[in-house]
N, C-alpha and C positions, 0 to 999 in steps of 0.2 A: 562371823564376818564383821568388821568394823564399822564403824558408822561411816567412816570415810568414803570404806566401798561402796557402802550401799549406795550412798550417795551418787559413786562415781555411778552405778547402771542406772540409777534411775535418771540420769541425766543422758546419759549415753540412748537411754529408751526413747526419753524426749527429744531429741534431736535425731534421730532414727525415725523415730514418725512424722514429724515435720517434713524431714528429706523427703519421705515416702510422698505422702503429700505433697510435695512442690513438683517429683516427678511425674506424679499423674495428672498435675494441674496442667502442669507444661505439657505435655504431650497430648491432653485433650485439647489444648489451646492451639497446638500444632495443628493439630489432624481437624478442627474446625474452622480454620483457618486457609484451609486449601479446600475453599467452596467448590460443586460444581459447578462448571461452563455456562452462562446463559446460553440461553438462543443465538442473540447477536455473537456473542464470543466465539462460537463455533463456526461461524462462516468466515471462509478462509479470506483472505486477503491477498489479492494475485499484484504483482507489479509488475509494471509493463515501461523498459529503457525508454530513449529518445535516441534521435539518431545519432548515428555513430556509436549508440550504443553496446556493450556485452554484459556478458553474464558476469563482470568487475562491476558494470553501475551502481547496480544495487546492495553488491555483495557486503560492503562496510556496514550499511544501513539496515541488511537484515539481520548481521551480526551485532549491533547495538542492540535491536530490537529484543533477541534473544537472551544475549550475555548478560549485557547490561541494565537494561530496563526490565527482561524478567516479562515483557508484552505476548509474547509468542512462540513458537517454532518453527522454521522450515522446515517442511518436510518434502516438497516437492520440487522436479526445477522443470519444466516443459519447453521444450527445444521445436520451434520452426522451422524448418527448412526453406529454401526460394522458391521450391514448387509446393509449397501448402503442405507439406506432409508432416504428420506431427510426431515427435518422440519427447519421450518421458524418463527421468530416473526418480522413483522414490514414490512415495504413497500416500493416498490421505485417510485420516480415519474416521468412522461415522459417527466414533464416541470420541475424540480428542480431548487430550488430557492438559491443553495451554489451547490458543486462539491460534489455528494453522498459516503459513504463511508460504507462498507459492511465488514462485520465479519462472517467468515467462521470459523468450531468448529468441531473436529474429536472425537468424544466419544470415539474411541482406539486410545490415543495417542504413540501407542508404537508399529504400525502395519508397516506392509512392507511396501516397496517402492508402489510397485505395487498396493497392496491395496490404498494407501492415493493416487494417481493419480487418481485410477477410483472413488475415493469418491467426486474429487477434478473435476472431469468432472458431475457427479450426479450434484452438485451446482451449476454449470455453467448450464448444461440444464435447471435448474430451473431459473435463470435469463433469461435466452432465452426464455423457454416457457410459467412461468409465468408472467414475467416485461416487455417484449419485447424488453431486451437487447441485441444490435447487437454490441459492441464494452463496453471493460472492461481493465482497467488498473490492474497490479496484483501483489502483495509486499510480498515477502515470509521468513520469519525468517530461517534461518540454512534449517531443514530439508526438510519446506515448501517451499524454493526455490528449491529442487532436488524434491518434488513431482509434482512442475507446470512444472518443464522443462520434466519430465514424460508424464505429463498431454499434450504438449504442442505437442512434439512426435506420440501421441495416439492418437488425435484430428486432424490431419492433414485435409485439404478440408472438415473437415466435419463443417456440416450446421445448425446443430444441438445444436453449443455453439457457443457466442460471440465470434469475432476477438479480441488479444489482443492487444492493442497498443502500450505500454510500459510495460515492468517486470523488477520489482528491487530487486534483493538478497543482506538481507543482512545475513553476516558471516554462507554462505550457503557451505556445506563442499563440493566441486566438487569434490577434489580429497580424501575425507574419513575425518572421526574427526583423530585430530590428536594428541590428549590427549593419552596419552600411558595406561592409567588406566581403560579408559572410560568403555571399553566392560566389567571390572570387577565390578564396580562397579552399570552396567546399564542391565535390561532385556528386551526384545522383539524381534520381530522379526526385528525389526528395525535396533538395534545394529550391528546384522551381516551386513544387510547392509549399515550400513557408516562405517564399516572397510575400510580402506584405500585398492584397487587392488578386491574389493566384486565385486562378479559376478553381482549386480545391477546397480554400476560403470559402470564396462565395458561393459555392454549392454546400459547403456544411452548412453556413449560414439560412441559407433556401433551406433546405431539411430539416431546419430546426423541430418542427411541428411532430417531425418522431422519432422526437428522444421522448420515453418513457418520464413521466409526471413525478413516481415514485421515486425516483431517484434523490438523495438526497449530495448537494454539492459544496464542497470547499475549496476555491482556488487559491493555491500560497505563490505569491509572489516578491522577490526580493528586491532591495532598492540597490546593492551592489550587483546587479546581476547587467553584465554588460551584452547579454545575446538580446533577452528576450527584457525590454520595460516594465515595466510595474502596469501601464496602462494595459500594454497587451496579451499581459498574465493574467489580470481580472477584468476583462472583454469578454470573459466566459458566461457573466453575467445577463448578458443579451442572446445566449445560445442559450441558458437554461432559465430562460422569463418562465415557465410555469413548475419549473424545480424549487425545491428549499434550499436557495442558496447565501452561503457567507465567503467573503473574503480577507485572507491576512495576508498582511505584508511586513518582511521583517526588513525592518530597519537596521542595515548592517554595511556598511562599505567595502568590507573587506569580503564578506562571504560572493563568491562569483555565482556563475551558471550552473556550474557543476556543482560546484562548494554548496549547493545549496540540498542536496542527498547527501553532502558530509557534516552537519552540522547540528548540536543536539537541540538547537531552538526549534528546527522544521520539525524533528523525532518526536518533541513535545506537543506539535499544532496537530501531529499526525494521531497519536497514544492520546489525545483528548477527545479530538474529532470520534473516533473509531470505538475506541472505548471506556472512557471517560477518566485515563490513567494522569 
């Protein structure tokens, strides 16, 4: 054999084992790199619309969540009915392989306070008694966040539904929508109460004393948001005086009420808040 060739394999050697190497470097770096779930990471994260909301509210938001940011999974969607009765498509698991993510759905989106809390407890027992969820993070658009803090009130020591660990309102009216028009061009039972000074107000308010202490809270409120103000986005603050709470507001003109579930500055407050992403 010539010197030439020899040359060529012992080169061809060397570079064959480097490869070798580089593919097992890479692949251990892969596979240690898909840590498992903390603790926190595995409790699911349920959202709960505002009124007039569907099962569209969320739906962009949890697809970011997924596609894009790589934060979670849907895996479940839990459906209300107007008589309390609950249905379910989909599963949670005990060893989940991403942070689970759950869609909650009110068939009367236009029901009282009172009602959307005991609807909003119904699905929570169903996490408890079917999934055997002891601990659930909980994200509530406008109205949805004044049903959980309801919900949050009415659940006190009971054993019955998961512990919440974090709840995050965003542009959640504490103190009433504050659109001058709203009640005229809006029906339900609902309406009456997020009038600003509503008898459903001031009874959260009064109750404040059992909402659970552990809980820990972030209200996001937006400065373009023409339903709910900035003031009465973060009024939440005096509902939850013996909570850990913070407030952000984004600074953004153009983002609305709604726009504020489509937009990847809130995705961020929320992927920080939750899980430090």
């Amino acid at each position: 054999m010539s010197i030439n060739h020899k040359h060529h394999f012992l080169w061809s050697g060397i570079i064959l084992t480097f490869f070798t190497i580089y593919i097992i470097f890479r692949t251990t770096n892969v596979q240690s790199s898909e840590k498992p779930l903390t603790a926190e990471e595995k409790y699911p994260t349920v959202f709960v619309h505002g009124y007039k909301g569907t099962y569209n509210s969320f739906r962009t938001m949890l697809a970011r969540f997924e596609d894009e940011h790589g934060w979670g999974q849907k895996t479940l969607e839990i459906y209300v009915s107007e008589n309390g009765s609950v249905d379910y498509k989909g599963f949670l698991s005990t060893t989940p392989a991403s942070p689970p993510l759950v869609q909650v759905v009110f068939e009367d989106n236009r029901a009282s306070l009172e009602k959307q809390a005991i609807w909003l407890e119904n699905a929570m027992k169903l996490l408890h008694h079917q999934f055997d969820i002891s601990t659930v993070n909980i994200i509530g658009h406008s109205m949805g966040g004044l049903a959980t803090a309801k919900y949050f009130e009415n659940t006190k020591d009971h054993s019955f539904v998961p512990k919440t660990h974090k709840f995050i309102s965003i542009a959640t009216p504490f103190q009433g929508v504050t659109k001058e028009s709203y009640d005229q061009i809006n029906t339900g039972a609902a309406v009456i109460d997020l009038k600003p000074d509503s008898r459903a107000l001031k009874e959260l308010y009064r109750n404040r004393h059992f909402i659970p202490s552990h809980i820990q809270v972030l209200s996001i409120a937006g400065s373009g948001d023409d339903v709910v103000n900035v003031q009465s986005a973060v009024a939440s603050q005096s509902l939850f005086e013996k909570n850990h709470f913070q407030s952000r507001i984004v600074y953004d003109p153009s983002i609305s009420h709604s726009g504020l579930h489509e937009t990847i500055k809130v995705d961020r407050l929320v992927g920080d808040y939750l899980w430090g992403k």
